[in-house]
Residue frames relative to the residue before (quaternion, step in Angstrom):
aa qw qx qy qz dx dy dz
X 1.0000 0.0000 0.0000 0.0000 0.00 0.00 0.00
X 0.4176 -0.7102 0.5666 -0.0125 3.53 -0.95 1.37
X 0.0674 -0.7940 0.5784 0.1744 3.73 0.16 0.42
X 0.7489 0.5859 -0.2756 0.1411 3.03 0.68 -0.66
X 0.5019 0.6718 -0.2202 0.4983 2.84 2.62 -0.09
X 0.4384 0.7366 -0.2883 0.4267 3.07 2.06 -0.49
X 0.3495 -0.6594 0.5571 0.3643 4.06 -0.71 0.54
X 0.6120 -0.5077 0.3527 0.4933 3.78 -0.90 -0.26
X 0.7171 0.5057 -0.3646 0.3117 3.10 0.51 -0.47
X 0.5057 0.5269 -0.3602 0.5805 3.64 1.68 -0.69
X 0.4813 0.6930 -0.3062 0.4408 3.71 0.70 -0.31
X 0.8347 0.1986 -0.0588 0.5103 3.08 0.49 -1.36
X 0.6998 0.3497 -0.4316 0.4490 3.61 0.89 -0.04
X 0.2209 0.4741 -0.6958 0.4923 4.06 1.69 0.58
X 0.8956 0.3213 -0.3023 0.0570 3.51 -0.89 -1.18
X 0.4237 0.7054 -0.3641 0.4362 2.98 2.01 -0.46
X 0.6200 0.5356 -0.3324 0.4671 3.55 0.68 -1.78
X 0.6099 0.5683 -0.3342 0.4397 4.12 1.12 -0.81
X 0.6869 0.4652 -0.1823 0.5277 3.44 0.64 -0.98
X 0.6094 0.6198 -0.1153 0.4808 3.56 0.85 -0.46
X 0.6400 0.3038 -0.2171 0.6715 3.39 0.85 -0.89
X 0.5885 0.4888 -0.4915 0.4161 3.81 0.57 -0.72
X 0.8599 0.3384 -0.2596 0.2804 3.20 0.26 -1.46
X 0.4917 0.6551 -0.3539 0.4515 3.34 1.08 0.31
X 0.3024 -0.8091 0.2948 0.4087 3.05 1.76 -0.85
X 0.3233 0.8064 -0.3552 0.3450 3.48 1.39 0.55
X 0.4698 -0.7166 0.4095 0.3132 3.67 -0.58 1.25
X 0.8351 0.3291 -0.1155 0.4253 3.05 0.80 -1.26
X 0.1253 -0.7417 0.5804 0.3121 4.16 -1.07 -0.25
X 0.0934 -0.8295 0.5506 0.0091 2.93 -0.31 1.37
X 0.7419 -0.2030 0.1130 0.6290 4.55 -1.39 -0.22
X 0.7556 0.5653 -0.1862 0.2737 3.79 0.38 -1.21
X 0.5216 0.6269 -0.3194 0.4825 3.17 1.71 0.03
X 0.6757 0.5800 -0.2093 0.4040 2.76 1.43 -2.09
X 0.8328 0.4144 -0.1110 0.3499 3.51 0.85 -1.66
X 0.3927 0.6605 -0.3731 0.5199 3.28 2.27 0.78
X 0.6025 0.5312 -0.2529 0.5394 3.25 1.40 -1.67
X 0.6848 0.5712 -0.3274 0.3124 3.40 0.67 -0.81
X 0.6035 0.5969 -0.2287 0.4767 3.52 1.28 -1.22
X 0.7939 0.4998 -0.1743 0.2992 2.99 0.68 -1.18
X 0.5176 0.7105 -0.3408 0.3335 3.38 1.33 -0.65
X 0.5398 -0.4995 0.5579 0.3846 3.45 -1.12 0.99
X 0.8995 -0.1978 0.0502 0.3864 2.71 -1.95 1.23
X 0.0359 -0.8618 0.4687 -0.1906 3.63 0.66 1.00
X 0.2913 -0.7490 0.5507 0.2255 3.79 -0.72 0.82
X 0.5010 0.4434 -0.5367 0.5141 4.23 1.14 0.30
X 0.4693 0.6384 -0.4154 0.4468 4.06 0.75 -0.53
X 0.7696 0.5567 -0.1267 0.2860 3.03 0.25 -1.83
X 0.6612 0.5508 -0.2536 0.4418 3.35 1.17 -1.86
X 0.7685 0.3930 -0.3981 0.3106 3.20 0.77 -1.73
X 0.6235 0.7223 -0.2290 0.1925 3.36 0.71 -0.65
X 0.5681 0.4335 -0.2310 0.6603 2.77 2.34 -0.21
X 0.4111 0.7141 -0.3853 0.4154 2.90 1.18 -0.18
X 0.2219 -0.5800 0.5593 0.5492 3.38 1.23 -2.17
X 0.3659 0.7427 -0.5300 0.1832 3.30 0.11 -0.19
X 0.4176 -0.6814 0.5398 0.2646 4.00 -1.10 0.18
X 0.4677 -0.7109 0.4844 0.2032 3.57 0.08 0.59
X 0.6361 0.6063 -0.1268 0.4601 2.77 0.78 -1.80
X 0.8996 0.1999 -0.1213 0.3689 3.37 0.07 -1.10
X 0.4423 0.6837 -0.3424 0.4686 3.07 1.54 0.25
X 0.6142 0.5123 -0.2542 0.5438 3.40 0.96 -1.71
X 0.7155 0.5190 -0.4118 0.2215 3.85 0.61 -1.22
X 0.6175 0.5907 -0.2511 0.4547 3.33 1.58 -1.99
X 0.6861 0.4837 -0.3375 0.4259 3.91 0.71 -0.85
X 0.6364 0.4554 -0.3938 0.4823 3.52 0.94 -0.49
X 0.5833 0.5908 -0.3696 0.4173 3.59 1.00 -0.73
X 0.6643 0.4340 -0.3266 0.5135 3.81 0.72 -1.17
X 0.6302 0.5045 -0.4619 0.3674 3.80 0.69 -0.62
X 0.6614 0.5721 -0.3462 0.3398 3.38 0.64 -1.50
X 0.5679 0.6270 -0.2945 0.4445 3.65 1.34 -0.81
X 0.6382 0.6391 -0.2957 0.3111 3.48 0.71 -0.72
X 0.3981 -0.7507 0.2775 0.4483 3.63 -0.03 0.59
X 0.3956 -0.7852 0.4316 0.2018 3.64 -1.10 0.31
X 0.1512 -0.8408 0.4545 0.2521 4.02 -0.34 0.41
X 0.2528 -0.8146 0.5078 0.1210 3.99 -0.64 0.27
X 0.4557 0.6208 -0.3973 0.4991 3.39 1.51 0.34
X 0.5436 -0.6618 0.5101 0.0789 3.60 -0.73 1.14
X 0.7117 0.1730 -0.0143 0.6807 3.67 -0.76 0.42
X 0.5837 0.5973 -0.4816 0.2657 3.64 -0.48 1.01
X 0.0437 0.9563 -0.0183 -0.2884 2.96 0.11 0.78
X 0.4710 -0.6405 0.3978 0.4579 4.16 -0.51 0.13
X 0.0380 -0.7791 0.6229 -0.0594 2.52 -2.00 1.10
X 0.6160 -0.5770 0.3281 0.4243 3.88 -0.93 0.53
X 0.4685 -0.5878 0.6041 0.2647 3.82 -1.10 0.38
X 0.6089 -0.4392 0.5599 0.3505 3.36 -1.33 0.83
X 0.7147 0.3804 -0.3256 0.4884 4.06 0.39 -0.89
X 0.5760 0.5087 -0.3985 0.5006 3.88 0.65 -0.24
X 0.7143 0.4946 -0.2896 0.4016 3.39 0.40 -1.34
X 0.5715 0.3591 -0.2783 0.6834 4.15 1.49 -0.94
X 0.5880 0.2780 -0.6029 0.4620 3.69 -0.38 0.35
X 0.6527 0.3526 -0.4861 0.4620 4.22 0.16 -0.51
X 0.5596 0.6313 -0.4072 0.3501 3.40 0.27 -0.59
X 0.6711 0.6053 -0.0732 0.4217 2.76 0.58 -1.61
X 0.6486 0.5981 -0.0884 0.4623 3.36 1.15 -1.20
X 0.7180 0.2409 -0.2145 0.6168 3.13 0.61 -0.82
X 0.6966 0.2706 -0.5577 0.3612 3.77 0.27 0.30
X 0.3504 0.6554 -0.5329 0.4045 3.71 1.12 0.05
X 0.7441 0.4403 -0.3215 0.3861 3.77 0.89 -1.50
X 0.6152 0.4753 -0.4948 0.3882 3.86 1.42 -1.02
X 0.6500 0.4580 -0.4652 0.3891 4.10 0.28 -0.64
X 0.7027 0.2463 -0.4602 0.4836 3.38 0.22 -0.09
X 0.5731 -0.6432 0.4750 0.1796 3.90 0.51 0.52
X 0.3423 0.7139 -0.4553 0.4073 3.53 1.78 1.03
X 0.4437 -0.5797 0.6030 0.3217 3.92 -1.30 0.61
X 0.8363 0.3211 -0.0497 0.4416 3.50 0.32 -0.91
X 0.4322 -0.6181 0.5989 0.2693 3.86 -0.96 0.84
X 0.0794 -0.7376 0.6672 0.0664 3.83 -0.50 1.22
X 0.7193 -0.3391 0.3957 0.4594 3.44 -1.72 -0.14
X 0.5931 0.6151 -0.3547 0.3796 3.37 0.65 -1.00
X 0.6256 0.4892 -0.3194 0.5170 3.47 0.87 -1.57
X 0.7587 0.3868 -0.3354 0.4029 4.08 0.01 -0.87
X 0.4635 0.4821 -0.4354 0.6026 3.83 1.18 -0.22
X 0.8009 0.2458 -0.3319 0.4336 3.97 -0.46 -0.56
X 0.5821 0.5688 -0.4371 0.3829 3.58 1.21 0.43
X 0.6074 0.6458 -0.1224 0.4460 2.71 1.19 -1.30
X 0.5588 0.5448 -0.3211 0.5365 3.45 1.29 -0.88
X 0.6444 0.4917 -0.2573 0.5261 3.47 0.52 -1.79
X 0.6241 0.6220 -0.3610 0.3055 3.87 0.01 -0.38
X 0.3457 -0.7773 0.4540 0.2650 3.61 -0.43 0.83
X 0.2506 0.9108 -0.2470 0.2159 3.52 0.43 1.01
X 0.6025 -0.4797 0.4411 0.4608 3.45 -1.02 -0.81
X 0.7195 0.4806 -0.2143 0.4532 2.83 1.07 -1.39
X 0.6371 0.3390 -0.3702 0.5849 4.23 1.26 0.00
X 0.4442 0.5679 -0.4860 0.4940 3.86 0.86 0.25
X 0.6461 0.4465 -0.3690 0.4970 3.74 0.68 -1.71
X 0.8654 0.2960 -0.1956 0.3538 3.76 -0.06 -1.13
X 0.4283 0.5869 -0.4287 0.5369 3.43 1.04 0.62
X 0.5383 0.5590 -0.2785 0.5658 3.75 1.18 -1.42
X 0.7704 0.4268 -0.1798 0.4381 3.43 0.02 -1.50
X 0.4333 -0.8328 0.2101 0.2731 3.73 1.30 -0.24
X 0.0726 0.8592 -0.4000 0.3107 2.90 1.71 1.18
X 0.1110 0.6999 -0.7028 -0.0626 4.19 -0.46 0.36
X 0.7279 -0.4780 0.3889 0.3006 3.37 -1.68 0.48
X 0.5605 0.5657 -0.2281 0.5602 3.90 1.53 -0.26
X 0.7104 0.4555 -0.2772 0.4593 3.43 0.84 -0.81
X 0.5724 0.6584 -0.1825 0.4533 3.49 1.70 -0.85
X 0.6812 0.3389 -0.2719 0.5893 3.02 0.79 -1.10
X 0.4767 0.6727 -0.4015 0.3987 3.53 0.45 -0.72
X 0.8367 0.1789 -0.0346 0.5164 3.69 0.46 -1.30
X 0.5240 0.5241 -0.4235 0.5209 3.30 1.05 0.73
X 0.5151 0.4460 -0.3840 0.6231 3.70 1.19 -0.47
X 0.4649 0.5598 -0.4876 0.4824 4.08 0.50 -1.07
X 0.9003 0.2750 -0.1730 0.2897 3.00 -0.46 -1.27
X 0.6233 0.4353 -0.2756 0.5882 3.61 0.71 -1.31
X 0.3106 -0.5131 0.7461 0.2889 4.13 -0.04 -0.54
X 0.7261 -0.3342 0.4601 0.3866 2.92 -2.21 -1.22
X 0.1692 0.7803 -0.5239 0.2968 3.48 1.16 0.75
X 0.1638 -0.6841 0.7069 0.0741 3.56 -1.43 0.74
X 0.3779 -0.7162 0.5538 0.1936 4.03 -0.79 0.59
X 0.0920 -0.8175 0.5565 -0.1165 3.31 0.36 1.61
X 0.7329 0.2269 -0.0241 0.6410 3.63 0.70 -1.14
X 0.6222 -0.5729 0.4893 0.2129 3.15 -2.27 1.16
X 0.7170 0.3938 -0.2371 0.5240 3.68 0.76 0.54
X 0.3923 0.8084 -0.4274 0.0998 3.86 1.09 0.55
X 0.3405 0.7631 -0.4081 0.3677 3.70 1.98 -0.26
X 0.7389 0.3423 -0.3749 0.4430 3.98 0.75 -0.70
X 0.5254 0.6402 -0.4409 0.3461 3.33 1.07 -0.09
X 0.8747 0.3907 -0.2121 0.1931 3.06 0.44 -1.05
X 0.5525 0.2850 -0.3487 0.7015 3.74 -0.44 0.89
X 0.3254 0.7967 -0.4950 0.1195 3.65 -0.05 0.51
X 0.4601 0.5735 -0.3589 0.5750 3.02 1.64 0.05
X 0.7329 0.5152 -0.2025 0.3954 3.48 0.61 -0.90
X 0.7410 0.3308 -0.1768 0.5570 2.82 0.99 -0.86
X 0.7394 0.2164 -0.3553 0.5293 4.15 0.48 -0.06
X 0.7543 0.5219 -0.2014 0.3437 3.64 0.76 -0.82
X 0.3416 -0.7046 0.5470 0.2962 3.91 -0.79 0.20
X 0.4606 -0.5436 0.5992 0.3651 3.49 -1.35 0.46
X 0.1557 -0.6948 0.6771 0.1859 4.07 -0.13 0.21
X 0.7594 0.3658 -0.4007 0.3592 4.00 0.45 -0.39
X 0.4750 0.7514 -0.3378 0.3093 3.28 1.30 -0.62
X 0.7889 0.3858 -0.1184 0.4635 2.85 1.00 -1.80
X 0.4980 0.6295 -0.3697 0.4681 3.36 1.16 -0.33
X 0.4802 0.4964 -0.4456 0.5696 4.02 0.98 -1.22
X 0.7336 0.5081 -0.2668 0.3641 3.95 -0.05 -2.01
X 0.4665 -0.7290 0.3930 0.3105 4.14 1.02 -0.56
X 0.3979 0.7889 -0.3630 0.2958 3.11 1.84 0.46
């Protein structure tokens, strides 16, 4: 694994998903860290997708915290943590998610459609919640457009209209 192919934000939710398993007290950081660290991120583009997606947030964030809390827990000091054979194939995974879409860099997006593809909790939770592998992509174009991830920061790009600009016709239909 190459961080450096990694955008910042996939960066920071590798280390979150790290920080996370510690504080939980968990030896290992395994998909369920990653796709916690992921949820959780301020104004976050895995937040975003599911939500186009339809998904509940809410009840997503709850059922993943539930499967974590399950996980066993160690209290010995100075031990040390490490990734899970199933973490390590969700990056993997990830970065070939990023070559088919013909991306330089492993976005958030790219570790969500891994994470899906993964044989897991974390594709059990979003299956439950009624996620299919069509609806995903589906709201990942939404969001991403016809964008390609060229640069280690492409998450503020996308939806930029939405997010700095006004619909002027919308509001016009609305009588504004």
């Amino acid at each position: 694994m190459d961080l450096s192919r990694f955008t910042e934000r996939s960066q920071q939710a590798l280390s979150s998903a790290q920080t996370l398993a510690a504080r939980l007290s968990h030896q290992q950081v395994d998909a369920e860290h990653l796709f916690l660290a992921l949820l959780e991120q301020e104004n976050g583009l895995c937040s975003t997708i599911l939500l186009k997606a339809g998904l509940n947030l809410e009840t997503v964030h709850r059922r993943l915290m539930s499967e974590l809390e399950k996980l066993p827990k160690v209290t010995t000091s100075g031990s040390g943590m490490y990734l899970t054979q199933r973490l390590a194939a969700v990056v993997a995974n990830a970065e070939q998610e990023a070559r088919k879409l013909k991306d330089d860099f492993v976005s958030v997006e790219h570790l969500l459609l891994a994470l899906f593809e993964s044989q897991g909790t974390s594709r059990q939770i979003l299956t439950e919640a009624g996620l299919n592998r069509a609806r995903l992509d589906q709201a990942v174009r939404d969001v991403r457009g016809s964008q390609r991830v060229t640069t280690q920061n492409p998450e503020n790009t996308y939806q930029a209209l939405e997010n700095y600009g006004r619909d002027l016709t919308a509001e016009a239909s609305k009588g504004k």
